[in-house]
C-alpha positions in Angstrom: 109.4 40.9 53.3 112.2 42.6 51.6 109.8 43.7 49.3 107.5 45.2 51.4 110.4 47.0 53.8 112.3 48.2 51.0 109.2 50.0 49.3 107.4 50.8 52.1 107.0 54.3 51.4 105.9 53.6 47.5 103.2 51.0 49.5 102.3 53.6 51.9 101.8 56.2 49.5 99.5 54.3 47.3 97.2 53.0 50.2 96.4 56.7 51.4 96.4 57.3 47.8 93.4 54.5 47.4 91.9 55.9 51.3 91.1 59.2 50.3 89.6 58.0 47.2 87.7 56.2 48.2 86.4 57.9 51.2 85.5 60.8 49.1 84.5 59.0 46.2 81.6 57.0 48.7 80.5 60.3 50.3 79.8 61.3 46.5 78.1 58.1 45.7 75.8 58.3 49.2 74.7 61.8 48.7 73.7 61.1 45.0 72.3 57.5 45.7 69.9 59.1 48.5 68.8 61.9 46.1 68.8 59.2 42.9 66.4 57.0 45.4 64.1 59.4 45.7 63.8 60.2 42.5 63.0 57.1 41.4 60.3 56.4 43.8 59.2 60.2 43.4 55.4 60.7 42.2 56.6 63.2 40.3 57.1 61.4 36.5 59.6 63.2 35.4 62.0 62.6 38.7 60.9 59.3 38.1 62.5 59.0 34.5 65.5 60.9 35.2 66.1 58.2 38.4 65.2 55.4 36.2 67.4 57.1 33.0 70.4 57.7 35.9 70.2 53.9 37.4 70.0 52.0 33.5 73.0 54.4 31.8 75.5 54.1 35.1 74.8 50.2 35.8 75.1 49.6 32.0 78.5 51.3 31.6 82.0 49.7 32.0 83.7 51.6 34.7 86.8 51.9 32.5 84.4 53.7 29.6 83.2 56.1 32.3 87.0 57.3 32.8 87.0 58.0 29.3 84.3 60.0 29.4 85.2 61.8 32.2 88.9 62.3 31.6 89.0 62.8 28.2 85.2 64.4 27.3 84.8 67.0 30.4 87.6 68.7 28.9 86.7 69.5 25.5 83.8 71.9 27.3 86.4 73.1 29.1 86.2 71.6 31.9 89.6 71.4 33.3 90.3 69.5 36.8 92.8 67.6 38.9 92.5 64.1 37.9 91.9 63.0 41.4 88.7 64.7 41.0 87.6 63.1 37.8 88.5 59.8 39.3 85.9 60.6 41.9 83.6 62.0 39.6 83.8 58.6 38.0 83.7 56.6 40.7 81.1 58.4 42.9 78.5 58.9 39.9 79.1 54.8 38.9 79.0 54.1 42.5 75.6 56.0 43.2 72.9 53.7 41.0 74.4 51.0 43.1 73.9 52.7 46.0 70.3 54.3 44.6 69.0 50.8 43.4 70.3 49.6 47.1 68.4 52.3 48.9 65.6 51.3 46.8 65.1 48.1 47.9 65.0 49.2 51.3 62.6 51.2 50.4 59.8 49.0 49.2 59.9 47.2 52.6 58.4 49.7 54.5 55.1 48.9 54.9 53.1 51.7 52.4 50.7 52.8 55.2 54.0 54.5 57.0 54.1 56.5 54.3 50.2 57.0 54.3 50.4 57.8 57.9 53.0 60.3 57.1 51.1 62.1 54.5 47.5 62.4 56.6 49.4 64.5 59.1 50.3 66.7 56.5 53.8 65.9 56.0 55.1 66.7 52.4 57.0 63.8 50.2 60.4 65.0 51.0 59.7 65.1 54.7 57.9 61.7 54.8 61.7 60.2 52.8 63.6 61.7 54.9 62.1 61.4 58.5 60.1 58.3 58.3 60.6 56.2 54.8 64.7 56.7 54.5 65.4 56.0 58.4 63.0 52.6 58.0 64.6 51.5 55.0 68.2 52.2 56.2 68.1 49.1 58.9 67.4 46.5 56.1 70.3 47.7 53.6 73.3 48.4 55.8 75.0 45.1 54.9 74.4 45.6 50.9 75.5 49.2 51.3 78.3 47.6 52.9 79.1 45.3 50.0 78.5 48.5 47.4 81.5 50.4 49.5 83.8 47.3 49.1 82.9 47.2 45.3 83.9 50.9 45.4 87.1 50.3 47.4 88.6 47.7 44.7 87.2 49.7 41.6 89.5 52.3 42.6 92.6 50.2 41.1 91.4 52.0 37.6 91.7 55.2 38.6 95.8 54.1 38.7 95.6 54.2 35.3 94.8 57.8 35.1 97.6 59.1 36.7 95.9 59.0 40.1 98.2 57.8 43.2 96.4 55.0 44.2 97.6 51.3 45.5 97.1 49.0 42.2 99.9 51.7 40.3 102.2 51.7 42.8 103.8 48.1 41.1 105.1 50.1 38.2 107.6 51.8 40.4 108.1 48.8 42.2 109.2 47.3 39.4 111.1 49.4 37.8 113.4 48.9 40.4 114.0 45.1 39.8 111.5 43.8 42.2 109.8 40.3 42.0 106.6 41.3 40.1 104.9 38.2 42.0 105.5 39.3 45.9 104.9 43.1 44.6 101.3 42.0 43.9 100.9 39.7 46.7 101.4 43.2 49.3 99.1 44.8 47.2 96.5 42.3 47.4 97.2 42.8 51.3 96.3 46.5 51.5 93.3 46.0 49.5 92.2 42.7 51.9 92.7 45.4 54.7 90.9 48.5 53.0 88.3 46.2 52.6 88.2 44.4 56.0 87.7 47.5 57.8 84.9 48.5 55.6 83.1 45.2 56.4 83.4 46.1 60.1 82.6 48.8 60.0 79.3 47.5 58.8 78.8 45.1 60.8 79.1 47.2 63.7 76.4 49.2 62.2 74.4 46.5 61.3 74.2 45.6 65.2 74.1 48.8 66.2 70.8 49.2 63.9 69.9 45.8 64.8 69.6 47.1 68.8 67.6 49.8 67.8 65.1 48.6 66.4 
């Protein structure tokens, strides 16, 4: 416990650190996944391949070379930001063809004369998305959304190596100050198992909340 009592404020640091990025990073990844989404099942072609061209590039990438990218090519078109931002930029962007692909799936169970229905009362395609397909397809994906956030939540660990304040980084101070490198990761592995456990209920609880709804 000494461990933990001693460095509590190094700990404490690097779990809001990891909070906040990933609470903005998943508001970035939900608001591009929904646009994304209906891209891809746009009737528009070119939407269609810029979804499709978004979804393969992002899910193809290594997180780690997306840093790169971000960190050390926005710059060189001078584009000069905090790195907490670029970690989100990462992470939200990577984040969203997960989320898009998710949203997707959703998508294609709603029966197609919804959308028909939609249309012959004169509805355009972004309405019919976003107040009859989107809301549908929602109550089937809540739990994979779910899982995507928790994905999102333990990829933030990379952004430590970016000089982002983030939970993962914290064991360099740790250890610099003589620390058992063993119990140092072992209250890491804690903050993450609750980041994550309170993402998966808060989930659940809107997976039943859905669930009673429909």
């Amino acid at each position: 416990m000494n461990v933990l009592t001693d460095n509590w404020s190094t700990y404490w640091h690097g779990f809001l650190g990891t909070l906040w990025l990933t609470l903005v990073s998943a508001a970035l990844a939900l608001g591009l996944g929904v646009v994304v989404a209906g891209c891809r099942v746009s009737p528009v072609k070119p939407l269609r391949a810029f979804g499709t061209g978004w979804v393969t590039v992002l899910r193809n990438t290594p997180l780690t070379l997306l840093f790169f990218i971000v960190v050390l090519g926005l710059p060189r078109f001078d584009i000069t930001l905090p790195f907490f931002t670029f970690a989100v930029l990462a992470l939200g962007c990577y984040t969203s063809a997960f989320v898009c692909e998710t949203l997707r799936s959703g998508v294609n169970t709603v029966p197609v004369g919804q959308g028909e229905a939609a249309r012959s009362l004169g509805l355009t395609f972004t309405q019919t998305l976003g107040l009859v397909i989107l809301p549908q397809a929602y109550r089937s994906v809540v739990a994979p959304l779910g899982s995507v956030m928790i994905a999102l939540a333990k990829n933030t660990a990379i952004a430590g190596s970016f000089s982002v304040v983030e939970l993962l980084g914290s064991y360099r101070t740790i250890n610099e100050l003589g620390y058992g490198i063993v119990w140092t990761f072992v209250w890491i592995a804690v903050g993450y198992l609750i980041l994550t456990l309170a993402i998966s209920a808060l989930f659940n609880l809107l997976e039943r909340r859905v669930a009673v709804s429909r």
